[in-house]
Structure formats: structure tokens, C-alpha cells
MMTF fields as JSON, N, C-alpha, C and O atoms, coordinates in Angstrom:
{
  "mmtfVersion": "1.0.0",
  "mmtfProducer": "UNKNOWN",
  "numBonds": 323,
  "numAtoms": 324,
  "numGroups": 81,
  "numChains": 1,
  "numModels": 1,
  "chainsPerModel": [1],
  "groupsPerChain": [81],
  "chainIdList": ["A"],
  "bondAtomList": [4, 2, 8, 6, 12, 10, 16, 14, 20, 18, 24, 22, 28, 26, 32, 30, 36, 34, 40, 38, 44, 42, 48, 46, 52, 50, 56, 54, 60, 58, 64, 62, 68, 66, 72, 70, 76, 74, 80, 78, 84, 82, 88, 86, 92, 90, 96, 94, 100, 98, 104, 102, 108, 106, 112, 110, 116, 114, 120, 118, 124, 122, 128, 126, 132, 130, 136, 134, 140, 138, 144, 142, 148, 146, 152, 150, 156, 154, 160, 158, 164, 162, 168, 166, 172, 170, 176, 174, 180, 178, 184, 182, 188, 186, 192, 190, 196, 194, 200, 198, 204, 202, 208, 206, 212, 210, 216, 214, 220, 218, 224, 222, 228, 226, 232, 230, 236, 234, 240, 238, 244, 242, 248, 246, 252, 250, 256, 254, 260, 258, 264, 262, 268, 266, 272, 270, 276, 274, 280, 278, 284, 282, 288, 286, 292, 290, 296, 294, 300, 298, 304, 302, 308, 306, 312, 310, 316, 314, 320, 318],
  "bondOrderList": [1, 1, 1, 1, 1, 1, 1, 1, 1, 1, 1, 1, 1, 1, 1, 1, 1, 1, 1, 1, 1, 1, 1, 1, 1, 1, 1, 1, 1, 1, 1, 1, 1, 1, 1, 1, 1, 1, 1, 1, 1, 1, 1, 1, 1, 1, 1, 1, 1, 1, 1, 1, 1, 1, 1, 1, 1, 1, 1, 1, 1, 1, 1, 1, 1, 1, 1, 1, 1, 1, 1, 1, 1, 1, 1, 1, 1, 1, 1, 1],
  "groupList": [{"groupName": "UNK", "atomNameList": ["N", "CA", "C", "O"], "elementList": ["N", "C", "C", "O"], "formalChargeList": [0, 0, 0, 0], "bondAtomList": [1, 0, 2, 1, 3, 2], "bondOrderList": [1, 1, 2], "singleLetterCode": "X", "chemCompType": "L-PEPTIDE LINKING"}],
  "groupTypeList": [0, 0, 0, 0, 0, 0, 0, 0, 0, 0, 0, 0, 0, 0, 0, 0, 0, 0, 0, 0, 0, 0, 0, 0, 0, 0, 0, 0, 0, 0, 0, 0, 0, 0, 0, 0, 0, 0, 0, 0, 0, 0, 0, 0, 0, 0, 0, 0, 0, 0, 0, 0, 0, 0, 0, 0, 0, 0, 0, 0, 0, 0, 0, 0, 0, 0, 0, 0, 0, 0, 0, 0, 0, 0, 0, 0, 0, 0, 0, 0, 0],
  "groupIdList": [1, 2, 3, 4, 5, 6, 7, 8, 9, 10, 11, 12, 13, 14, 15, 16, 17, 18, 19, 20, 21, 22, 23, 24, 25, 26, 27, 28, 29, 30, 31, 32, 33, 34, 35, 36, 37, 38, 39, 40, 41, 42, 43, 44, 45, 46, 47, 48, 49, 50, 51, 52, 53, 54, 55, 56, 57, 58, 59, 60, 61, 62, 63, 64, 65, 66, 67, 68, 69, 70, 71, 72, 73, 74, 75, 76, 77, 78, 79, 80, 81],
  "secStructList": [7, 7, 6, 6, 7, 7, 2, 2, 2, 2, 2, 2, 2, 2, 2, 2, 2, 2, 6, 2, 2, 2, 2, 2, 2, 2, 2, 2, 2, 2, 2, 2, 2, 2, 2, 2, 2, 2, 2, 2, 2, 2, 2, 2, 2, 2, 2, 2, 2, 2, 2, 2, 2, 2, 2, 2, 2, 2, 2, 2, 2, 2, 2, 2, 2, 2, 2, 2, 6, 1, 7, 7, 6, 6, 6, 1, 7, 7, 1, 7, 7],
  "xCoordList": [-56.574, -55.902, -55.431, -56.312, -54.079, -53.911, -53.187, -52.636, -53.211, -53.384, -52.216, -51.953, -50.828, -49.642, -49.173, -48.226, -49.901, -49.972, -49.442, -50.098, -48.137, -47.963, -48.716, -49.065, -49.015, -49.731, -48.698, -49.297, -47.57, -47.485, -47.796, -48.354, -47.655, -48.472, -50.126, -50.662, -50.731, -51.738, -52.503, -53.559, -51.546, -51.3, -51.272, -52.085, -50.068, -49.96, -51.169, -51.365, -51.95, -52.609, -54.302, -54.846, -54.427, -54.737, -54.597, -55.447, -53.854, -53.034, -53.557, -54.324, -52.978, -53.488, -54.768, -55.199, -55.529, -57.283, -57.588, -58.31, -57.022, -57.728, -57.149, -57.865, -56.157, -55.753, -56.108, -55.823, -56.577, -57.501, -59.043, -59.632, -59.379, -60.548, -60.795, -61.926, -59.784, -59.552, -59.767, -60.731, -58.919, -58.59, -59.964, -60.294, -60.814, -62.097, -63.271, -64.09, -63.107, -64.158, -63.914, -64.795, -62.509, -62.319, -62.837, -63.663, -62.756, -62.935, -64.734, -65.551, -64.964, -66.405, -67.134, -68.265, -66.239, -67.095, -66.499, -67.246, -65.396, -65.169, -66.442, -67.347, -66.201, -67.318, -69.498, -70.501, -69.242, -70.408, -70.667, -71.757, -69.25, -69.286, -69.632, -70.479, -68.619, -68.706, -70.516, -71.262, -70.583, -72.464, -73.061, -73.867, -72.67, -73.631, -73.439, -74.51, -72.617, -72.292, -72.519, -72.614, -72.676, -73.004, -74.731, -75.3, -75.532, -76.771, -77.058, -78.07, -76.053, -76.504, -76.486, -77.389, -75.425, -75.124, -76.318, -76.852, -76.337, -77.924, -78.983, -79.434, -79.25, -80.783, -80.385, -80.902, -79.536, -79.273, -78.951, -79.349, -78.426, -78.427, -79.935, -80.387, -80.641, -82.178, -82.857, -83.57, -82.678, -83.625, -83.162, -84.002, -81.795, -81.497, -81.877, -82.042, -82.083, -82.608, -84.135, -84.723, -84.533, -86.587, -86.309, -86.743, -85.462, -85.606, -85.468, -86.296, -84.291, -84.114, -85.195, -85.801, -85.519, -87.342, -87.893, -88.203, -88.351, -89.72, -89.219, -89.955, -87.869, -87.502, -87.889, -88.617, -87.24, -87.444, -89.031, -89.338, -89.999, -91.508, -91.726, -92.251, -91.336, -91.576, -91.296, -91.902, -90.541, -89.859, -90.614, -91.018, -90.844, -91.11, -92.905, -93.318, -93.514, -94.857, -94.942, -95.68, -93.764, -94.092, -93.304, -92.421, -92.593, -92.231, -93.728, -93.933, -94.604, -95.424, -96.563, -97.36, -96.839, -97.312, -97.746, -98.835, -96.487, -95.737, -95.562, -95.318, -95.743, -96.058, -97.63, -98.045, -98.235, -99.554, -99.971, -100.69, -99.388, -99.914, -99.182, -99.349, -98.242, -97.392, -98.444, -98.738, -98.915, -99.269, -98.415, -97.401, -98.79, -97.762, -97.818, -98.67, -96.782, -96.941, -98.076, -98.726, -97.977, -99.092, -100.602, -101.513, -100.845, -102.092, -102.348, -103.484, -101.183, -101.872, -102.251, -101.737, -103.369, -103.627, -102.683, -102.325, -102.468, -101.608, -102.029, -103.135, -100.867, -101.261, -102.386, -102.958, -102.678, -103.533, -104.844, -105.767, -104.971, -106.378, -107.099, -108.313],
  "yCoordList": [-37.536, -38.675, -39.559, -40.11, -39.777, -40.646, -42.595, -42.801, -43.104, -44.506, -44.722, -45.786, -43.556, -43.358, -43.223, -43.628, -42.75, -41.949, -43.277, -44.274, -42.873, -43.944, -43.643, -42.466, -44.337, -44.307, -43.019, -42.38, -42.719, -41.846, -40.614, -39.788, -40.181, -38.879, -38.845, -37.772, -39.981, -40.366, -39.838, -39.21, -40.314, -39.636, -38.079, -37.445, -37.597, -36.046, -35.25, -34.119, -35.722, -35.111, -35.252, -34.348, -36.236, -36.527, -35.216, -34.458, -35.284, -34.601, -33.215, -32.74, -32.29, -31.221, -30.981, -29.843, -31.821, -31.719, -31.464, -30.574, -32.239, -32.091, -31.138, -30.758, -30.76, -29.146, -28.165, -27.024, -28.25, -27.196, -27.271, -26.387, -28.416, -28.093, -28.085, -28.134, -28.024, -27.635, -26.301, -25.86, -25.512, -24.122, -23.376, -22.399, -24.06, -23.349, -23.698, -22.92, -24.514, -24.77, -23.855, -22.998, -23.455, -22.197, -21.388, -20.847, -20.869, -19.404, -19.895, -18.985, -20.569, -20.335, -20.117, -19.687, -20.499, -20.549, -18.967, -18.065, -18.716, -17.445, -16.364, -15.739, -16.406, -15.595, -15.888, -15.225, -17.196, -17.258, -16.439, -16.07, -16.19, -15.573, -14.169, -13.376, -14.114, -12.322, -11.884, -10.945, -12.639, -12.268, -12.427, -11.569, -13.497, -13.181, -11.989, -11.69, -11.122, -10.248, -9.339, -8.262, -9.123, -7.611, -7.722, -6.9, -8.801, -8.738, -8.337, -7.652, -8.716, -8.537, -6.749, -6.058, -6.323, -4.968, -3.941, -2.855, -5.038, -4.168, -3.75, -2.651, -5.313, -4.963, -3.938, -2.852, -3.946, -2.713, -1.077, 0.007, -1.212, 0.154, 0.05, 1.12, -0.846, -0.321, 0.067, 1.071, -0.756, 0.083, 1.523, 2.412, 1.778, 2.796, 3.891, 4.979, 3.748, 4.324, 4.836, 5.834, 3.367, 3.639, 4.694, 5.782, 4.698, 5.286, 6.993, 7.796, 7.345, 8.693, 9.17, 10.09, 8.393, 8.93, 9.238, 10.425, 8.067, 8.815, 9.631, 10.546, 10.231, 11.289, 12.537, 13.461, 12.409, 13.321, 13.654, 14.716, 12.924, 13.467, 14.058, 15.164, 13.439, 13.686, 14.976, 15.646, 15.372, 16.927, 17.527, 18.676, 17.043, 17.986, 18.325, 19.482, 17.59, 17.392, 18.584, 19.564, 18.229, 19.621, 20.486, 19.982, 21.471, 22.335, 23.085, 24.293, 22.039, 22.568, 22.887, 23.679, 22.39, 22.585, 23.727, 24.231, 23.99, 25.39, 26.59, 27.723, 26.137, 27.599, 27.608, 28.749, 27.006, 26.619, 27.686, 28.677, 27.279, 28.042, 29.498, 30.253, 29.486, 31.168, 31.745, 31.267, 33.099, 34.055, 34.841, 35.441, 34.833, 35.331, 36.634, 37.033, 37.508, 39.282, 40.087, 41.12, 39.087, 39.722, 39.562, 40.266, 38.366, 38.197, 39.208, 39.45, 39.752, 39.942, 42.064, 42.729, 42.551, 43.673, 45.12, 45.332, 45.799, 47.178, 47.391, 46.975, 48.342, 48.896, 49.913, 50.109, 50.604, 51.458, 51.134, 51.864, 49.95, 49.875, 49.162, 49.065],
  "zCoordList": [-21.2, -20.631, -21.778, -22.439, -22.12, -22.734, -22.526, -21.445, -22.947, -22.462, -22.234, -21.673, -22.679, -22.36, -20.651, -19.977, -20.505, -19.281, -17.974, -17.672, -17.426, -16.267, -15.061, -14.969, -14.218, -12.509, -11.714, -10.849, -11.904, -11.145, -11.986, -11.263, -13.197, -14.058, -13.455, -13.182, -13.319, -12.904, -11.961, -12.041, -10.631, -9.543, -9.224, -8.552, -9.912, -10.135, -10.725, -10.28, -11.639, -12.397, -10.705, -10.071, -10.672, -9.478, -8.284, -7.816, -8.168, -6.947, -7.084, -6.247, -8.577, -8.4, -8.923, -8.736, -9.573, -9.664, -7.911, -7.462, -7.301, -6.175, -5.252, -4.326, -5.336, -4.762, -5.697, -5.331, -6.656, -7.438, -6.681, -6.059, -6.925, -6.034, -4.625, -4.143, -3.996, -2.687, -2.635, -2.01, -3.269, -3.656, -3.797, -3.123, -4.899, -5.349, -3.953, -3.464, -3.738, -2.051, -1.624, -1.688, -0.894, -0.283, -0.788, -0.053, -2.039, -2.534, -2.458, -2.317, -2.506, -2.704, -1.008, -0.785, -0.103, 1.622, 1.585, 1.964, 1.207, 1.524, 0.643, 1.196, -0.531, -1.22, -0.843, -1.107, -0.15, 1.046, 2.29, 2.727, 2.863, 4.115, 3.74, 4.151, 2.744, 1.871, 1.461, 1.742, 0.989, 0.2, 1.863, 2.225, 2.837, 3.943, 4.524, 5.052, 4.713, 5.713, 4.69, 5.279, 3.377, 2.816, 2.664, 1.946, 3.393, 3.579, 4.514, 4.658, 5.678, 6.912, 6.937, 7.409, 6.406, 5.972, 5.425, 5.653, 4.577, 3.266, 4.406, 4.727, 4.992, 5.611, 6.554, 6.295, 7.688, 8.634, 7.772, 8.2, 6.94, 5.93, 5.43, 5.021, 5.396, 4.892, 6.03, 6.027, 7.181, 8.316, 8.612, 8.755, 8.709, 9.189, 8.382, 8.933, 6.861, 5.869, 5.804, 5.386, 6.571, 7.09, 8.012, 7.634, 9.572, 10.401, 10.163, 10.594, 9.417, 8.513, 8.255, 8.805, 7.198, 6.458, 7.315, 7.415, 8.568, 9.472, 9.653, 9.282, 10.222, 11.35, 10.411, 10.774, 9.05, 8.156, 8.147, 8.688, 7.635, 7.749, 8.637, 8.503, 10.186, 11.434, 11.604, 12.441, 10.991, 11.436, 10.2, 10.381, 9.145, 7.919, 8.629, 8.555, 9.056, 9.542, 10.547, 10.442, 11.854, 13.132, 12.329, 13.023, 11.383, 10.65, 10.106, 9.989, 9.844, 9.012, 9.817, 9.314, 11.086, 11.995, 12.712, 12.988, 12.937, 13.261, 12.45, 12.865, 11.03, 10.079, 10.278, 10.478, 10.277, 9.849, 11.407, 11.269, 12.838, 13.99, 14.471, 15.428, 13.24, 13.773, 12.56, 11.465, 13.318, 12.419, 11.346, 11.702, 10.165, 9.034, 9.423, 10.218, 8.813, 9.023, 8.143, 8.307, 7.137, 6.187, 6.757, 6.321, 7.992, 8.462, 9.752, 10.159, 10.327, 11.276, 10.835, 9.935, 11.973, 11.449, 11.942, 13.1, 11.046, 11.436, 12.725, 13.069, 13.967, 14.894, 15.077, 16.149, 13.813, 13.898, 13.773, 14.134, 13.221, 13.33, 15.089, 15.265]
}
């Protein structure tokens, strides 16, 4: 600022400080809304991520179940005996 400076430079300089920071408010509610909704995102991509897993054990568990109660070929005995 110099002491040169008339009331309407004043003004102007005025003017767009404050449509600059008009400008940056926006960008900042917008980049608020943005970070809220890629949380809301995260956490539902993390549950759905928990739910996978169980299903995955869940199935890896009765898979193993099921080898564990089918007789292998090597266990069971020849016809001839």
C-alpha cells in the first residue's frame, strides 16, 4: 500500500481482496463436501470389504469341512478286501 494510493485504487484493491476471498470460501466448502463424501465412501468400501472376508472364511471354513468329511481315495479300502 502506498500513501500514493487514491480511495478509489483503494476501493478496487478492496474489491478484489474480497472476491478473492469469496472465491477461496467456495473452494474450500466445496473441497469440505468432497473430503465428506469420500469418507462416507471409505467407511462403506470398508464394511463391504469386512463383509467379503467373513463370506470368504465362511466358505474357506465349510470347503474344509467337507474335505475333512468326504473320504479321500487313498483312505478308503480296495474292493477285494
Amino acid at each position: 500500500m502506498n500513501h500514493d494510493d487514491t480511495p478509489s485504487d483503494l476501493q478496487a484493491r478492496l474489491t478484489a481482496l474480497e472476491s478473492r476471498y469469496a472465491y477461496q470460501e467456495d473452494w474450500l466448502d466445496t473441497l469440505d463436501r468432497t473430503v465428506a463424501q469420500q469418507e462416507k465412501r471409505l467407511a462403506q468400501l470398508e464394511r463391504l470389504n469386512e463383509l467379503m472376508q467373513r463370506k470368504i472364511r465362511d466358505q474357506q471354513r465349510v470347503l474344509q469341512e467337507n474335505d475333512a468329511a468326504t473320504p479321500r481315495p487313498e483312505d478308503e479300502m480296495p474292493p477285494h478286501y
